[in-house]
TIDREN-949334 format. One record per residue (C-alpha): x, y, z; residue in one letter. Coordinates in steps of 0.02 Angstrom, whole numbers, always signed. Each point is the difference from the previous one (the first is absolute). Example, Ala and Ser with C-alpha at 12.3 -4.5 7.8 and 13.67 -1.06 7.14 Angstrom:
+--------+--------+--------+------+
!      u !      v !      w ! code !
+--------+--------+--------+------+
!   +615 !   -225 !   +390 !    A !
!    +69 !   +172 !    -33 !    S !
+--------+--------+--------+------+
END
This chain:
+--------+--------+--------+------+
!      u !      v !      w ! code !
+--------+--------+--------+------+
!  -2622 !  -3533 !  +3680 !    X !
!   +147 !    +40 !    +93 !    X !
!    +91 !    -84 !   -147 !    X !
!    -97 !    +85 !   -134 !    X !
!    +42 !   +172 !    +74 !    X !
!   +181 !    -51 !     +6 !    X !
!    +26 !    -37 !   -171 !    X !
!   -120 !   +141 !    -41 !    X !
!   +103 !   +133 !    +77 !    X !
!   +187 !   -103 !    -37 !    X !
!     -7 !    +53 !   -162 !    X !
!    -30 !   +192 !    +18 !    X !
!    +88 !    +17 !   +162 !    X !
!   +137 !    -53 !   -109 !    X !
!    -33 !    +94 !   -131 !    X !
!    -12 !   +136 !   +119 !    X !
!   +167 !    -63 !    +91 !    X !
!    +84 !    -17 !   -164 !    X !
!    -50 !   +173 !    -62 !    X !
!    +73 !    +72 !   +161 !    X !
!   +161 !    -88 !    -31 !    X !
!    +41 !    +25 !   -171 !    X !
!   -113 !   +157 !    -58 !    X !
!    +59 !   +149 !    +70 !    X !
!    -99 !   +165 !    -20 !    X !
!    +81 !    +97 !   -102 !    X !
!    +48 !   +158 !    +98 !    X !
!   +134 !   +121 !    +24 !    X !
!   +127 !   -137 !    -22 !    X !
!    -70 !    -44 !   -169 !    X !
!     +7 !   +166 !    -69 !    X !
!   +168 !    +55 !    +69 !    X !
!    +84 !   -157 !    -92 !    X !
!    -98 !    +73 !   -174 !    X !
!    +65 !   +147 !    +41 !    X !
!   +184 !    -75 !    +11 !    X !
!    -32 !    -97 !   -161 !    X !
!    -54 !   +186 !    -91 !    X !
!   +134 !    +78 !    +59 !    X !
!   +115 !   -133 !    -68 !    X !
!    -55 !    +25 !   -159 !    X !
!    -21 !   +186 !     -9 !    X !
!   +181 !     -4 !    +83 !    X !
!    +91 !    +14 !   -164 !    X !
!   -102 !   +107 !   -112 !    X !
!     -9 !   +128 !   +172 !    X !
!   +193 !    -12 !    -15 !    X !
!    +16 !    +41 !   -188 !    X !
!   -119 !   +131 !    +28 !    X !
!    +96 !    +75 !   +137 !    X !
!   +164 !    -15 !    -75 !    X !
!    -39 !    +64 !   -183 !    X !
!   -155 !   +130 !    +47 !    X !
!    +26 !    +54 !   +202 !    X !
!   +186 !    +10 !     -4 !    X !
!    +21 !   +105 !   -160 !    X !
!   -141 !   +138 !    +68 !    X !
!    +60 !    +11 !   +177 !    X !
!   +185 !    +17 !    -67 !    X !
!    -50 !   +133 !   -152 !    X !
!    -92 !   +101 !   +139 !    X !
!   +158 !    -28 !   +120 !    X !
!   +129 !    +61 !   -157 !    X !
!   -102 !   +144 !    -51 !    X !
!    +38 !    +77 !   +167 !    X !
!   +172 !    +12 !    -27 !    X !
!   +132 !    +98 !   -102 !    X !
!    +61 !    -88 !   -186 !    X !
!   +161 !    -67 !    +98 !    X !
!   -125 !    -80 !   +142 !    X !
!   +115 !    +55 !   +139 !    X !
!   -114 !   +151 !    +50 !    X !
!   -180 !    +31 !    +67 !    X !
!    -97 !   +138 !   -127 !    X !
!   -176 !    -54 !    +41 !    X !
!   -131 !    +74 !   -128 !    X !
!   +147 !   +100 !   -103 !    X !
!     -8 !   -127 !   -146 !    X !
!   -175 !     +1 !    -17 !    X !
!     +6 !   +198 !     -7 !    X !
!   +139 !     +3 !   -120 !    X !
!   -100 !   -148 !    -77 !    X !
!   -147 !   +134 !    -64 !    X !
!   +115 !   +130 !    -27 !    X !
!    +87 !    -99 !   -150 !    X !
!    -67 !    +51 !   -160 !    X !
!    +39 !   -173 !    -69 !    X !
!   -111 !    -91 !   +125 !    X !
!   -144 !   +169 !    -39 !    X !
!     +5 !    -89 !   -181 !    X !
!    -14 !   -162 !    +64 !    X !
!   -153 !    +42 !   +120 !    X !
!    -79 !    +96 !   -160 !    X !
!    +12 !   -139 !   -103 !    X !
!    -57 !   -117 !   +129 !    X !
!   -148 !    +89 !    +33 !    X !
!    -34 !    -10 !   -201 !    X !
!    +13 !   -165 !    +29 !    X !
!   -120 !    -48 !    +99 !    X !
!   -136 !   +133 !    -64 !    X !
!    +12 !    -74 !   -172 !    X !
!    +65 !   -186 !    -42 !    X !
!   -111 !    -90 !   +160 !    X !
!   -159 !    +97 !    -64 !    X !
!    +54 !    -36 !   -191 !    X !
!    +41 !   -184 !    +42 !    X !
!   -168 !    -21 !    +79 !    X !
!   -104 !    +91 !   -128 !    X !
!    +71 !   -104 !   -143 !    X !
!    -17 !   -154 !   +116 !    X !
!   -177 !    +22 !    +27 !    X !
!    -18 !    +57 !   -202 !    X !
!    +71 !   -172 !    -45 !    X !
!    -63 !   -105 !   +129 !    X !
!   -184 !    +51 !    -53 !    X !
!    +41 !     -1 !   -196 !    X !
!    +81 !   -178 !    +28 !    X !
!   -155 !    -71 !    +61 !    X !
!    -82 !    +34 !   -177 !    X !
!   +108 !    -72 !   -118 !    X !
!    +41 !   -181 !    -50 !    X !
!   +186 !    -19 !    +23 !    X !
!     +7 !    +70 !   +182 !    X !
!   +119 !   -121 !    +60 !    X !
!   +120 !    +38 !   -133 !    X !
!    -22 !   +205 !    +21 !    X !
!    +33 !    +17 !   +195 !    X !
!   +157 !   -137 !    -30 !    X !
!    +51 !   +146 !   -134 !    X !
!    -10 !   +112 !   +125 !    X !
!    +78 !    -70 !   +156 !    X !
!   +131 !    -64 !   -100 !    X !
!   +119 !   +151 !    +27 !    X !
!     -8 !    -57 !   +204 !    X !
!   +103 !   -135 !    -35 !    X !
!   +138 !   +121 !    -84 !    X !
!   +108 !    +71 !   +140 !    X !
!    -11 !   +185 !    +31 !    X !
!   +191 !    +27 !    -40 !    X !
!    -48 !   -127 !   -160 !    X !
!   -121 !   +121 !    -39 !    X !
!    +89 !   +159 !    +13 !    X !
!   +104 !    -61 !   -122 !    X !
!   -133 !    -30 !   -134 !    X !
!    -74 !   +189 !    +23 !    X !
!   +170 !    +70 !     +8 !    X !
!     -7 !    -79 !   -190 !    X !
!   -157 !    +62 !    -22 !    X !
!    +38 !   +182 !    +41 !    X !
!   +144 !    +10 !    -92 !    X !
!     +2 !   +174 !    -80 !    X !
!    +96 !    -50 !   -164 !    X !
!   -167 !    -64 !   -117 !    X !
!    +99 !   -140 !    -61 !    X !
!    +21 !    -91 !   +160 !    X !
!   -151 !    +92 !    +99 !    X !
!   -164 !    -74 !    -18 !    X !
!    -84 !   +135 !    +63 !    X !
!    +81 !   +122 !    -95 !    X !
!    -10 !    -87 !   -175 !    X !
!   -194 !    -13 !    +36 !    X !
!    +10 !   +189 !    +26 !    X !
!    +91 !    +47 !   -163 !    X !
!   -101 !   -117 !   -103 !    X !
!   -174 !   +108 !    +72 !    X !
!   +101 !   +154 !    -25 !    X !
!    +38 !    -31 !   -163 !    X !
!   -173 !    -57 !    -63 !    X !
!    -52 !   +145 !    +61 !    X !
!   +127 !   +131 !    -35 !    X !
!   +119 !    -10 !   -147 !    X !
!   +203 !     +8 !    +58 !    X !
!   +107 !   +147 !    -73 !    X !
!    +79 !    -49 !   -184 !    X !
!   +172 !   +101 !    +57 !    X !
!    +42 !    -38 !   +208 !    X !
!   +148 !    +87 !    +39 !    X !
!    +22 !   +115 !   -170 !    X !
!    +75 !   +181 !    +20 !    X !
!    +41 !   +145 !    -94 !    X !
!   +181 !    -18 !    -83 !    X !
!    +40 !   +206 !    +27 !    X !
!    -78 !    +24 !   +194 !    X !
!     +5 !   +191 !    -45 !    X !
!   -103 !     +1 !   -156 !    X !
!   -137 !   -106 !    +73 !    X !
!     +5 !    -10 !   +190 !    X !
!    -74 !   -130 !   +115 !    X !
!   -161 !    +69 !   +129 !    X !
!    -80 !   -147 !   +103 !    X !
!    +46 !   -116 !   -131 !    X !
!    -63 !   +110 !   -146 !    X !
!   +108 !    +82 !   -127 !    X !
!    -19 !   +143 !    -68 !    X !
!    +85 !   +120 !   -115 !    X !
!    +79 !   +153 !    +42 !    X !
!     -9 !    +89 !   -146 !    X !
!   -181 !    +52 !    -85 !    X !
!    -62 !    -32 !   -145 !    X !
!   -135 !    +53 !   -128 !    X !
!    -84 !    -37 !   -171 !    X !
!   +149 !    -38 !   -153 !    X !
!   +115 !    -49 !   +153 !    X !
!    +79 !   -189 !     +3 !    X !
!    +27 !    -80 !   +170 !    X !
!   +141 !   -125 !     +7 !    X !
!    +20 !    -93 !   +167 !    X !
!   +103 !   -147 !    -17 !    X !
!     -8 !   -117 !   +175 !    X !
!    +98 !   -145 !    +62 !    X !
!     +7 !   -131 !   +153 !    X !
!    -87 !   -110 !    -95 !    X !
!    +74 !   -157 !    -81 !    X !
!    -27 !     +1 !   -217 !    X !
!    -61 !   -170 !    +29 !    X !
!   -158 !    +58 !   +136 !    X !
!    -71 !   +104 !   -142 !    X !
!   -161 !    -69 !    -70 !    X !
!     +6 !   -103 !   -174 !    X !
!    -82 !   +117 !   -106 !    X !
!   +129 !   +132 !    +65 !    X !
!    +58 !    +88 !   -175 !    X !
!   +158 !   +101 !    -42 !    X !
!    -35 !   +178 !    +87 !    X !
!    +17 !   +127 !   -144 !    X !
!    +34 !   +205 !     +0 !    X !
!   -152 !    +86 !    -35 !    X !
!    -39 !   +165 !   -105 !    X !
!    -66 !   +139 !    +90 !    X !
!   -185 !    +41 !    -75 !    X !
!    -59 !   +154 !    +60 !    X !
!   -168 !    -55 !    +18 !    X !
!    +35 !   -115 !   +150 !    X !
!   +137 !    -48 !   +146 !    X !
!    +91 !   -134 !    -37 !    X !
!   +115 !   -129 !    +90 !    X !
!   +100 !   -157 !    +17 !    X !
!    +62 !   -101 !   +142 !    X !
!   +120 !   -133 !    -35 !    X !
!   +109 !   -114 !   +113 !    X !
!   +165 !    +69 !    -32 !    X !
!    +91 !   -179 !     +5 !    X !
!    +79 !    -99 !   -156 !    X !
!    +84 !   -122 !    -44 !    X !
!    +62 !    +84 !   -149 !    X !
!    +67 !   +156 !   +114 !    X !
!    -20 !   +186 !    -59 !    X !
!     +5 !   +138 !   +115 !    X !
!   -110 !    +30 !   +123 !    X !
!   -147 !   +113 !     -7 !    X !
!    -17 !    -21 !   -180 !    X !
!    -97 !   -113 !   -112 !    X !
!    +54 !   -118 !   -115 !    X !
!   +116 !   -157 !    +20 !    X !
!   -147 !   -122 !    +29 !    X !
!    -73 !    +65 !   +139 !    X !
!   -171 !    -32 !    +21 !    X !
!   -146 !   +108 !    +69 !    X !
!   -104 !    -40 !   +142 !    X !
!   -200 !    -36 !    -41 !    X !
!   -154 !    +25 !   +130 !    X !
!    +91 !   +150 !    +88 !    X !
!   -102 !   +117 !    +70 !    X !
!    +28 !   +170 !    -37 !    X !
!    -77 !   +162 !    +90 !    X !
!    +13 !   +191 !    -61 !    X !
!    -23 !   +113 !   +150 !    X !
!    -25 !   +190 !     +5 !    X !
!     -3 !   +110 !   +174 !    X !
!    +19 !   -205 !    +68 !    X !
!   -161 !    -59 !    -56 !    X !
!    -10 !   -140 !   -126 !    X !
!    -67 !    +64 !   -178 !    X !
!     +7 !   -148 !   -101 !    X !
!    +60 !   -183 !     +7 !    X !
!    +70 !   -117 !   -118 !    X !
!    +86 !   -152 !    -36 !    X !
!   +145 !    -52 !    -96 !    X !
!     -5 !   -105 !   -151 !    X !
!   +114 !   -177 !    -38 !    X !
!   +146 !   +119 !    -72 !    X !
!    -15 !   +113 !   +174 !    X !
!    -78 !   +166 !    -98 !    X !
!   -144 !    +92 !    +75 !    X !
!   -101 !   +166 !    -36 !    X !
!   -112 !   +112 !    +59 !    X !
!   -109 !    +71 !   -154 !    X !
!   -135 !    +98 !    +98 !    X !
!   +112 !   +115 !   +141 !    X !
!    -48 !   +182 !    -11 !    X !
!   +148 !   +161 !    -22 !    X !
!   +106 !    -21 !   +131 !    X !
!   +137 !    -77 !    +85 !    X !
!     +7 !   -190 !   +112 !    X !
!   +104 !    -88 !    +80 !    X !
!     +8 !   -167 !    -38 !    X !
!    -19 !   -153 !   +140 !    X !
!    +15 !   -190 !     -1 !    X !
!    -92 !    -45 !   +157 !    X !
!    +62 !   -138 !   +113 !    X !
!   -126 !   -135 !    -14 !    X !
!   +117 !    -12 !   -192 !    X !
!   +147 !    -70 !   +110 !    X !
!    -79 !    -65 !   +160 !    X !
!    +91 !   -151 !    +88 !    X !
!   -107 !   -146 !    -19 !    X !
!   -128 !    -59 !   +146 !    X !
!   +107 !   -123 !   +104 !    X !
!   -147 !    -24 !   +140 !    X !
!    +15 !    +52 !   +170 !    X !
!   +123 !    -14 !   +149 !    X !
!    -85 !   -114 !   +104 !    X !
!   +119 !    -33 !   +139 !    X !
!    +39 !   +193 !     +4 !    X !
!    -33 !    +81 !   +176 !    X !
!   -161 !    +58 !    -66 !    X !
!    -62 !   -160 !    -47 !    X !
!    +81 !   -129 !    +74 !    X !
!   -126 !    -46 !   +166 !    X !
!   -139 !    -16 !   -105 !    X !
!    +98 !   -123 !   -103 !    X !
!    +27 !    -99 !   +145 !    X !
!   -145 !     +7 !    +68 !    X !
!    -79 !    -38 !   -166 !    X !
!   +135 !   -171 !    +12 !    X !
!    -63 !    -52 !   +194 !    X !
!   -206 !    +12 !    -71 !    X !
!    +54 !   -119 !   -122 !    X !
!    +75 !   -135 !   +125 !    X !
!   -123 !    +28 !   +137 !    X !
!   -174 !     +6 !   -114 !    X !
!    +13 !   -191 !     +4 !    X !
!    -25 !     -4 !   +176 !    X !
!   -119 !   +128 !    +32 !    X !
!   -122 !    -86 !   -178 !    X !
!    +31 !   -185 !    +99 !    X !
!    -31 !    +71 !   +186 !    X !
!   -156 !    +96 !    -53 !    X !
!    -57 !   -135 !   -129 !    X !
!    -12 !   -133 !   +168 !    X !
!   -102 !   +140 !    +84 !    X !
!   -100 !     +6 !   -160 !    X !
!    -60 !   -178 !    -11 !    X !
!    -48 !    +11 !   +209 !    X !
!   -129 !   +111 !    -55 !    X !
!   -186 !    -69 !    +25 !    X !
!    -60 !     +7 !   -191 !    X !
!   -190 !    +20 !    +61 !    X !
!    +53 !   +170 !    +43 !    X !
!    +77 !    +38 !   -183 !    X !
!   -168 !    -71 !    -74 !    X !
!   -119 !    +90 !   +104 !    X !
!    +78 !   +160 !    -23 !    X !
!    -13 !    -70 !   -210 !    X !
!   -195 !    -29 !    +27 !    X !
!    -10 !   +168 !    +79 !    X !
!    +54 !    +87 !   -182 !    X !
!   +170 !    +38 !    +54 !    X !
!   +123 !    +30 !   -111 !    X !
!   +188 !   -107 !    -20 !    X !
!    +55 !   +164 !    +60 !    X !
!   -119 !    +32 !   +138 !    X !
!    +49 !   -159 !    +68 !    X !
!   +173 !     -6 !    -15 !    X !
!     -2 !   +170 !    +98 !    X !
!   -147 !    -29 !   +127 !    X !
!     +7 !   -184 !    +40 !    X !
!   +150 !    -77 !    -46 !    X !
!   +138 !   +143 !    +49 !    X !
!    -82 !    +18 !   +167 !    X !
!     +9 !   -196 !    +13 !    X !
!   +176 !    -16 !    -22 !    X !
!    +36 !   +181 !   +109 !    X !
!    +81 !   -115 !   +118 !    X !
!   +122 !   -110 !   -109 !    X !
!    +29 !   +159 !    -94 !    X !
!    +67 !    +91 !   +156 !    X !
!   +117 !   -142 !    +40 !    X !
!    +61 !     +3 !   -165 !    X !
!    +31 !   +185 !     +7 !    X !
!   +101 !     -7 !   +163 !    X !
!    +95 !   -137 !    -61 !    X !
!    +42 !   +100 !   -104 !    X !
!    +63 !   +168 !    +72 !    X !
!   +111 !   -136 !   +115 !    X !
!    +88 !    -70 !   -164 !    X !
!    +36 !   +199 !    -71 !    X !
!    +74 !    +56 !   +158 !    X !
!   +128 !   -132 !    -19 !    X !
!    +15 !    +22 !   -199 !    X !
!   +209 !    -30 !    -33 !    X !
!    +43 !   -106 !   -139 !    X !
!   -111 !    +98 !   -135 !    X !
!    +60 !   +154 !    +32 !    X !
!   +200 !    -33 !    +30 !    X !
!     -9 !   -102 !   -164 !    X !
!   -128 !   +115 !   -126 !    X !
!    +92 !   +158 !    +76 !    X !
!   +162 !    +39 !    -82 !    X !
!   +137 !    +95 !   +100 !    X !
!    -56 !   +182 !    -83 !    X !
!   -172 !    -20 !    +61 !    X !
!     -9 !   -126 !   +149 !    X !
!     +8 !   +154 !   +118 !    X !
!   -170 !    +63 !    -71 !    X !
!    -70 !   -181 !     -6 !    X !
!    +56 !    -44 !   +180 !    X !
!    -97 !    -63 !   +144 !    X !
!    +24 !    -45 !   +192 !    X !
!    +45 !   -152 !    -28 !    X !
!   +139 !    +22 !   -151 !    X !
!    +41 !   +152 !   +108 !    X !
!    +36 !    -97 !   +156 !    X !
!   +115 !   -130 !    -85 !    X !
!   +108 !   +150 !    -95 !    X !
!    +18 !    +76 !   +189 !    X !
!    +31 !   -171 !    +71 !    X !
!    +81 !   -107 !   -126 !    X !
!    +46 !   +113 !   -161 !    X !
!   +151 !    +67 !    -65 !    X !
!    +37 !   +159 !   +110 !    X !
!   -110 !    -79 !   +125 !    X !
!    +48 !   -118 !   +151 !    X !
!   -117 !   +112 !   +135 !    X !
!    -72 !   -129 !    +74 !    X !
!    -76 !   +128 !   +139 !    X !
!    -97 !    +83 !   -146 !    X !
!    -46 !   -173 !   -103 !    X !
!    -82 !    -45 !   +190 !    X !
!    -90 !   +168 !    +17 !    X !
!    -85 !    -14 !   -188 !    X !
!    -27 !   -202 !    +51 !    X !
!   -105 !    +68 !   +162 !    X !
!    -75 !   +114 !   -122 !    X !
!    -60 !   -121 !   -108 !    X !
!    -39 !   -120 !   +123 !    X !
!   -121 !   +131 !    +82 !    X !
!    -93 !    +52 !   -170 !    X !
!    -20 !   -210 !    -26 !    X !
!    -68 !    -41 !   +172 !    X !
!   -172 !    +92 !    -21 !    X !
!    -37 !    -88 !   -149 !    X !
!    +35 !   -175 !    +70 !    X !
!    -85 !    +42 !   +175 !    X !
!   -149 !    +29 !   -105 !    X !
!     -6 !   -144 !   -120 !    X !
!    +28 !   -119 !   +168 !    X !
!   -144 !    +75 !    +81 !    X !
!   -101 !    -13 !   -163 !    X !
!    +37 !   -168 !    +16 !    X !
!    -49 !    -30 !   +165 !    X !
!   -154 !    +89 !    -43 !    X !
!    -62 !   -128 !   -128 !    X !
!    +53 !   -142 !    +83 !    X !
!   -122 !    +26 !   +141 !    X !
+--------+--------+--------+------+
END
């Protein structure tokens, strides 16, 4: 018995014996050496982040207290010469145009495509269309829409698109650039030209022009001839006073030609009486005018410059065109971001709301929108975090004549800091703290959104 109990208990008391020797409870010993072995791993991203985040914001809050030299304590005095500046007013403008219109734009067109994707066949191959342009560098792509912009139509995209609509549309002047040959006989009002002298029924008008190359006239442009005065009508010519052949100027004769499709006006008291064109040898004639006497007018859209599109990268125009060149790049990401939110989204919901009798549209704006509210908001302040630091689009797109209209805190911080007239490092700080403050809400609240869905 005795024996029985003995090896009955030997082997658990040594279980027990051997547990007690070689299994120690894990206790505050245990976790202080994970703690060790944490540390020692986070040690070197802690140091990185410390050495290329902490440093650079406790010393660009530390510089913007001092003078440009850094030899003298100013305190706040940058940042109240900071909003003073009417460059960096522009720049906060601009910024705030920013971020009320490209996040909201991105995300719209995001949503628009992530939805529309979902319907067609080659999806794969659309959003890889689209997010493309995120592989292009921003500078990279500055350069393409600085192409694009160009304002001459030959080398302008944008602009050749424009004349070619402009021209469907609205036919170009035969005779840009013509003018009178004698400025005193027919004088030049808002691009119009009109005669001095008046005229009536039996009288012949003779107004020779030039400015015009022989070779611009049309084809079917015939030697101008003098014309007989007929009392029953006023009559007129209007010739290009250029030949080859010479012969003096003002008169006809010596191969010049006349100039057909001009439009001709006879005014009285400065109201237009009657209007007519000129024929292929540049004669015209009004048969119907009452008594009287008329001046006699060759309005302006007869010598018109030719549509050459628009000034895109003007001051007036130029931060929509960037802005315009950042939705491009950034719709990728938004369509991809959203289009994962998409495809999280329980489909029984999409099909009940279907069996209800609700429409694609009734469902797209009552079930799935308010489904993806939260992926949609994170895309949004994304967003707003990438246009406060916009750089390379605009110090690329912008040229020199217009970059002050176009510029934003952060172009505006490296002219102050690092551009030519520059070197104030004590202002570059002050606009860094200044950007750094209008950055930190937006991150504090996509970390806490975070936080929020993981628990």
């Amino acid at each position: 018995m005795s024996t029985l109990l003995t090896s009955d208990q030997g082997p658990a008391a040594g279980a027990a014996g051997g547990t007690a020797r070689t299994g120690r409870p894990k206790g505050r010993t245990g976790t202080r050496g994970s703690l060790r072995v944490a540390a020692l791993y986070l040690l070197p991203a802690v140091a990185l982040i410390a050495i290329y985040l902490a440093y650079p914001v406790v010393y660009s809050i530390g510089r913007s207290l001092f003078d440009r030299s850094g030899a003298t304590f100013v305190g706040l005095h940058n940042y109240a010469e900071l909003f003073t500046d009417p460059r960096t007013q522009v720049a906060l403008r601009n910024n705030v145009i920013w971020v009320l219109v490209a996040p909201a734009l991105v995300t719209g067109l995001g949503l628009i495509f992530a939805v529309l994707t979902e319907k067609i066949r080659w999806a794969t191959a659309f959003r890889l269309v689209l997010f493309m342009p995120m592989a292009i560098s921003l500078f990279a792509s500055g350069i393409i829409f600085r192409l694009v912009y160009q304002e001459d139509p030959s080398l302008g995209l944008a602009n050749a698109a424009a004349v070619t609509v402009h021209d469907a549309f609205l036919e170009p002047s035969k005779y840009p650039g013509a003018r009178a040959r004698d400025a005193r006989a027919l004088v030049a009002d808002h691009g119009n030209l009109t005669t001095t002298a008046n005229y009536g029924r039996g009288d012949v008008v003779r107004l020779p022009l030039v400015g015009l190359s022989p070779q611009k006239l049309p084809r079917q442009a015939a030697p101008a001839q003098d014309l007989r005065p007929d009392p029953r009508d006023l009559r007129g010519v209007v010739w290009l006073d250029v030949a080859a052949g010479g012969g003096p100027p003002g008169t006809l004769g010596g191969g010049k030609r006349g100039m057909p499709g001009v439009t001709v006006q006879a005014l009285r008291d400065g109201h237009v009486t009657a209007t007519t064109t000129t024929g292929d040898d540049g004669s015209f004639a009004f048969p119907d005018l009452s008594p009287g006497t008329y001046t006699i007018r060759l309005p302006a859209s007869n010598f018109a410059q030719p549509f050459r599109g628009l000034t895109w990268l003007g001051p007036a125009l130029v931060t929509p065109v960037i802005i315009s060149a950042w939705v491009w790049i950034t719709t990728g990401f938004a369509m991809t971001f959203i289009g994962a939110g998409l495809s999280a989204i329980p489909r029984d919901a999409l099909e009940a709301a279907r069996v209800d009798g609700a429409t694609e549209w009734q469902v797209f704006r009552r079930v799935t929108v308010p489904l993806l509210s939260p992926v949609l908001l994170v895309v949004f302040v994304t967003l707003v975090i990438n246009v406060l630091k916009v750089f390379e689009l605009v110090f690329v797109i912008a040229p020199g004549s217009a970059q002050a209209d176009a510029n934003v805190l952060a172009l505006q911080l490296w002219q102050v800091a690092f551009g030519a007239g520059g070197g104030d490092q004590a202002m570059g700080s002050a606009l860094a703290v200044v950007l750094f403050l209008l950055v930190v809400p937006a991150m504090l609240f996509n970390i806490r959104r975070f936080r929020r869905e993981r628990r």
